[in-house]
C-alpha positions in Angstrom: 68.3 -73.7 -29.1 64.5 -73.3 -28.4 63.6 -75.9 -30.5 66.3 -78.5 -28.4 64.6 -77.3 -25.1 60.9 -77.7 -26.6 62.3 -81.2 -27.7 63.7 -81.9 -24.5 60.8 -81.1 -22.4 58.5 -83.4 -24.9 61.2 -86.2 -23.8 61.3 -85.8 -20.5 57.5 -85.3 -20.2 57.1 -88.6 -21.8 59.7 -90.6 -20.2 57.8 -92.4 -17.5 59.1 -91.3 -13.8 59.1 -94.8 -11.9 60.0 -96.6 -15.2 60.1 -100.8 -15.5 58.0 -102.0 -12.7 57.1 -105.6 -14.2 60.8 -106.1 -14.9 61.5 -105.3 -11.3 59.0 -107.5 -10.0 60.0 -110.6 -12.3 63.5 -110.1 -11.1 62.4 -110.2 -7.9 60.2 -113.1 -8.5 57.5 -111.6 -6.4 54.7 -108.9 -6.0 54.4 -106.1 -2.8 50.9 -105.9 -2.6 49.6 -103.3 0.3 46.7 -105.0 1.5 44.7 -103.9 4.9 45.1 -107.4 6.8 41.9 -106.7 9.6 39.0 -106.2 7.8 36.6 -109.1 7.2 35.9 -110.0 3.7 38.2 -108.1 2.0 41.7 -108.9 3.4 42.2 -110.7 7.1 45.5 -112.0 8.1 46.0 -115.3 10.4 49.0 -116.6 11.4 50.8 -115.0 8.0 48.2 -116.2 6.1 46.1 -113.4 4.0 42.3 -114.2 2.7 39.7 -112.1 1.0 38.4 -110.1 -2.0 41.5 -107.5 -2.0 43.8 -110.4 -1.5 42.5 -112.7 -4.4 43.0 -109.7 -6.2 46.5 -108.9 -5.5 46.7 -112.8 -7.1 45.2 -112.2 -9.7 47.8 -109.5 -10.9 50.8 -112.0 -9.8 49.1 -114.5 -12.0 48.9 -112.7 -14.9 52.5 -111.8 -15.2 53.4 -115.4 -14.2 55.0 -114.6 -10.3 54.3 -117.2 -8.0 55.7 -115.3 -5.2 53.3 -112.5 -2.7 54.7 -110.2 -0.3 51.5 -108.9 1.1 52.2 -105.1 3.1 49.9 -104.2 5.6 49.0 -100.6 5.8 47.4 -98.5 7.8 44.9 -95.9 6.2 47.1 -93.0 6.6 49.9 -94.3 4.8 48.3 -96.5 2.1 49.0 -94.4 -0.2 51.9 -93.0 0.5 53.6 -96.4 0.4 52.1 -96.6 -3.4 53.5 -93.0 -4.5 56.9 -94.6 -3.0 56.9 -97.4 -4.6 56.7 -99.4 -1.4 54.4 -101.6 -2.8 53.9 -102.3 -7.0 49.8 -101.9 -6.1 47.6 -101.3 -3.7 44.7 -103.1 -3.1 42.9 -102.1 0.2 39.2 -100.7 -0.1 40.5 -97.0 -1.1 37.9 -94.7 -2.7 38.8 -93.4 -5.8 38.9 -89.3 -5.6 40.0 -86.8 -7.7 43.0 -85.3 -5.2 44.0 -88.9 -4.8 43.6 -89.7 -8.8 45.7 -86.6 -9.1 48.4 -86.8 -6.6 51.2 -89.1 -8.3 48.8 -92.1 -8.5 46.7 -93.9 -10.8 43.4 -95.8 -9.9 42.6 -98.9 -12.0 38.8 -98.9 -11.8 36.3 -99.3 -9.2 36.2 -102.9 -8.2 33.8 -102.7 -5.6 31.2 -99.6 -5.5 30.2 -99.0 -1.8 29.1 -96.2 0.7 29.8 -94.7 4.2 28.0 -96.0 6.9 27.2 -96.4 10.4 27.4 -98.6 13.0 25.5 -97.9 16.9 24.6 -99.4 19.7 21.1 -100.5 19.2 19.0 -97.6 20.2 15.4 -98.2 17.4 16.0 -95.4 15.2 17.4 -95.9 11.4 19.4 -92.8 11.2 22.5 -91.3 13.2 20.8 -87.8 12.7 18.3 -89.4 15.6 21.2 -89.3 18.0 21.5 -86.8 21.0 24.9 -86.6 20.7 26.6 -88.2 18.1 30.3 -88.6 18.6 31.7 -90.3 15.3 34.9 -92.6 15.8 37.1 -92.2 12.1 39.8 -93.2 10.7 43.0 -90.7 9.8 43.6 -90.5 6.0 39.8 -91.2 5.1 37.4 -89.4 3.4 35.1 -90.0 6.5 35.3 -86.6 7.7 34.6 -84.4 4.7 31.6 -87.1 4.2 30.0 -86.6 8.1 30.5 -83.1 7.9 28.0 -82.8 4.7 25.9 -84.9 5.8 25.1 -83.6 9.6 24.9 -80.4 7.8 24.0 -77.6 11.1 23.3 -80.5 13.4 25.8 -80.8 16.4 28.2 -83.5 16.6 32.1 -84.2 17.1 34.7 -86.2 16.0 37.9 -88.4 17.5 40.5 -89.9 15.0 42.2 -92.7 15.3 45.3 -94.2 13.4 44.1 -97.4 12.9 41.1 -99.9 13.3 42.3 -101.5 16.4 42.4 -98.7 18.3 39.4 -97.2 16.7 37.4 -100.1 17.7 38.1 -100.3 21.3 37.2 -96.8 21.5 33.8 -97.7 20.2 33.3 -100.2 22.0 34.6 -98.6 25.6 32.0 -95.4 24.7 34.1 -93.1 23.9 32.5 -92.3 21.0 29.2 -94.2 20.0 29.0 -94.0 15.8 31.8 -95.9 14.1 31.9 -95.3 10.7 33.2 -97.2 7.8 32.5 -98.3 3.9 28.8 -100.3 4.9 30.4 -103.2 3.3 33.5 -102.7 5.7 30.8 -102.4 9.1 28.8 -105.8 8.0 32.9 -107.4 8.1 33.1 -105.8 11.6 29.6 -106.5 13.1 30.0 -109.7 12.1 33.0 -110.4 13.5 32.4 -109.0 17.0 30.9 -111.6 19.7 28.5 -109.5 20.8 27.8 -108.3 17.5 23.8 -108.4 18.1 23.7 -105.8 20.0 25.0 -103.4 17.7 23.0 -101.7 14.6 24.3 -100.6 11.0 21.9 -97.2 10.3 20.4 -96.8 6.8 22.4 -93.8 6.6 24.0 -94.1 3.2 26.3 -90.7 3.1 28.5 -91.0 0.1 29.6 -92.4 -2.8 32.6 -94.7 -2.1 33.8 -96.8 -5.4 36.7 -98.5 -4.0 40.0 -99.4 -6.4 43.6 -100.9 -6.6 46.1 -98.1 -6.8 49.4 -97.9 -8.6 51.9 -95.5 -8.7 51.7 -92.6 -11.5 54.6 -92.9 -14.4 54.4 -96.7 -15.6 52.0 -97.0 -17.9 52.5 -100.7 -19.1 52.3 -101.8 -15.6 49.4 -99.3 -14.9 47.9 -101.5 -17.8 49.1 -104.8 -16.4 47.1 -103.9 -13.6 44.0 -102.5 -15.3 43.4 -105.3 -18.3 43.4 -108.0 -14.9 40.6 -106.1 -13.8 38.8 -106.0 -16.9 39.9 -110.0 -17.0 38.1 -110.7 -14.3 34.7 -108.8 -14.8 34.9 -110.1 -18.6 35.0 -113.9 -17.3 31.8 -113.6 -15.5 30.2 -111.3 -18.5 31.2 -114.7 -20.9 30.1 -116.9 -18.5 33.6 -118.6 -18.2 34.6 -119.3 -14.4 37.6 -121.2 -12.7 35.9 -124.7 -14.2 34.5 -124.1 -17.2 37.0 -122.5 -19.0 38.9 -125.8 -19.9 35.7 -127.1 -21.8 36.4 -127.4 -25.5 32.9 -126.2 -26.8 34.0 -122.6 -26.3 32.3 -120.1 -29.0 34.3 -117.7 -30.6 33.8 -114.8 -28.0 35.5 -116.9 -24.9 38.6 -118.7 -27.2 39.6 -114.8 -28.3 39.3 -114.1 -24.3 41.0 -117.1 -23.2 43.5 -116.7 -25.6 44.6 -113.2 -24.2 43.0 -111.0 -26.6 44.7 -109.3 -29.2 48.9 -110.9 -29.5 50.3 -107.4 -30.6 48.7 -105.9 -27.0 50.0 -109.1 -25.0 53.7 -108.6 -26.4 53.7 -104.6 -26.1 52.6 -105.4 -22.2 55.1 -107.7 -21.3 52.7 -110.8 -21.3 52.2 -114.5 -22.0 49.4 -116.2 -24.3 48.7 -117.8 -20.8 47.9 -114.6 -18.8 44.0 -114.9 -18.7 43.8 -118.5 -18.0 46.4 -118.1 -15.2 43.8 -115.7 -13.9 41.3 -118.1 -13.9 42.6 -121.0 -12.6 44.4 -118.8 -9.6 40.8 -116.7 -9.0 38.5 -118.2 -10.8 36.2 -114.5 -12.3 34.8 -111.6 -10.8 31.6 -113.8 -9.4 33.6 -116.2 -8.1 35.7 -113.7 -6.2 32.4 -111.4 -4.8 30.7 -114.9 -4.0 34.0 -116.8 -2.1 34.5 -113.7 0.1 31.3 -111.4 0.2 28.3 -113.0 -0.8 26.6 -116.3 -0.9 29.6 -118.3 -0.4 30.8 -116.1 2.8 29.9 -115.5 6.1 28.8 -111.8 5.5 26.1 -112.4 2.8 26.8 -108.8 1.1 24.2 -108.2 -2.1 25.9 -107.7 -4.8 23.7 -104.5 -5.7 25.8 -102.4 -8.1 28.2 -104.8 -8.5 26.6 -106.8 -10.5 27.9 -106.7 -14.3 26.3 -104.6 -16.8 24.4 -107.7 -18.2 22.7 -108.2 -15.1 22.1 -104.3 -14.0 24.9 -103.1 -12.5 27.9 -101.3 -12.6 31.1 -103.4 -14.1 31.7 -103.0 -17.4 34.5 -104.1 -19.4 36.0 -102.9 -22.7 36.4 -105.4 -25.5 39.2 -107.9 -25.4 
């Protein structure tokens, strides 16, 4: 009898606990991808149509499991991932910062697509820190790591704090003076500065408080899909480290590297995961690479002109670095 119950609790502690999410999401011929929907850069909706680094990301999965089909789920901060642990949504892909209570709480993060940091944003008053404030009254967001982060760094200095539930809200708060630091991911703030008419006359302090590497999300207890999700990642940051983008790839002088990429990797790991031959070139012709991605929506290519800093590949000094296809 003991032996049955040791063997039964191996089973059951090996049987996933949200079991067969590619199956359900080819038979439903479309991905649930919570996105944020009204932050610059990253994902922005307009009249039902989504854009941005998060979006092209939540394309990038559909592409590699061959689904034409999107439903993109807006979310507030506070019940992001909530909706993930749910099942709500097959992934989440909306600047969340990969922690270990998070990591640990019935959800798995992919990787960290984009590294960033907390920051803050002021009226223009000529000082490059918050800590130079009077009184500084920070604006946050509920379900954030914001406050743990301003509570370090003010340290003994005084300050105080008003949450909101989401950005709209948050902002016009800021901007009526009812609190005077809004604080967000740096990349997040150059979105919102950016974006706001009178956006001159506010500041974004050097004030770096954290360390914020921001990743897609999926549910705990599918591991192939948890894969799906991750080797699409890797896909992307391994275009750019071949130098293959959305046009090059069809070339035919392709050296032995790139054809073993393009041609999914290993055959036995494409079947055990559910996919196609195809997968990576979907990828590419749907996204074009990582590059292309940071470029369209952050960088050069964009309004916001964000450095890519860390992330930058390995080759070229920074932080993304894929395994071996």
């Amino acid at each position: 009898m003991r032996k049955l119950i040791t063997t039964l609790s191996i089973f059951t502690l090996a049987t996933p606990l949200y079991g067969g999410v590619l199956e359900k999401v080819q038979k439903r011929a479309s991905l649930n991808c919570g996105v944020d929907g009204t932050l610059p850069g990253f994902s922005l909706e307009r009249k039902g149509y989504y854009t941005g680094f998060d979006v092209d990301f939540c394309k990038a999965v559909a592409a590699a499991i061959n689904v034409k089909k999107i439903n993109y789920v807006p979310l507030k901060s506070h019940e992001r991932l909530i909706a993930t642990r749910e099942g709500r949504v097959d992934v989440l892909s909306r600047t969340t910062t990969w922690t270990f209570e998070r990591d640990s709480h019935g959800l798995s993060f992919i990787g960290a697509i984009f590294y960033d940091g907390e920051g803050f944003m002021t009226k223009n008053f000529g000082s490059a820190s918050v800590k130079d404030l009077p009184s500084a009254k920070f604006c946050i967001l509920k379900g954030t790591t914001s406050e743990g982060n301003i509570k370090a760094f003010m340290n003994d200095l005084p300050y105080s704090v008003v949450t909101f539930k989401d950005r709209k809200s948050q902002m016009a708060a800021f901007r009526e003076g009812r609190c005077n630091v809004y604080t967000y991911d740096r990349s997040g703030l150059v979105g919102l500065k950016a974006s706001m008419p009178d956006g001159n006359t506010y500041q974004i302090m050097n004030d770096v408080v954290s360390k914020e590497p921001l990743g897609p999300v999926v549910a705990d207890g599918d591991k192939n899909w948890e894969d799906i999700v991750r080797w699409t990642y890797f896909a992307l940051i391994t275009a750019e480290e071949l130098d293959l983008d959305s046009r090059s790839f069809e070339k035919q002088d392709l050296n032995n590297s790139q054809a073993h990429f393009l041609a999914g990797g290993s055959t036995a790991a494409q079947k055990r995961l559910g996919l196609d031959p195809n997968w990576v070139k979907r990828i590419l012709r749907t996204t074009g690479s990582y590059g292309e991605i940071y470029e369209r929506h952050l960088g050069a290519g964009s309004s916001l002109k964000i450095q890519r800093g860390l992330n930058k590949t390995w080759k070229d000094g920074g932080l993304h670095y894929a395994p071996p296809f």
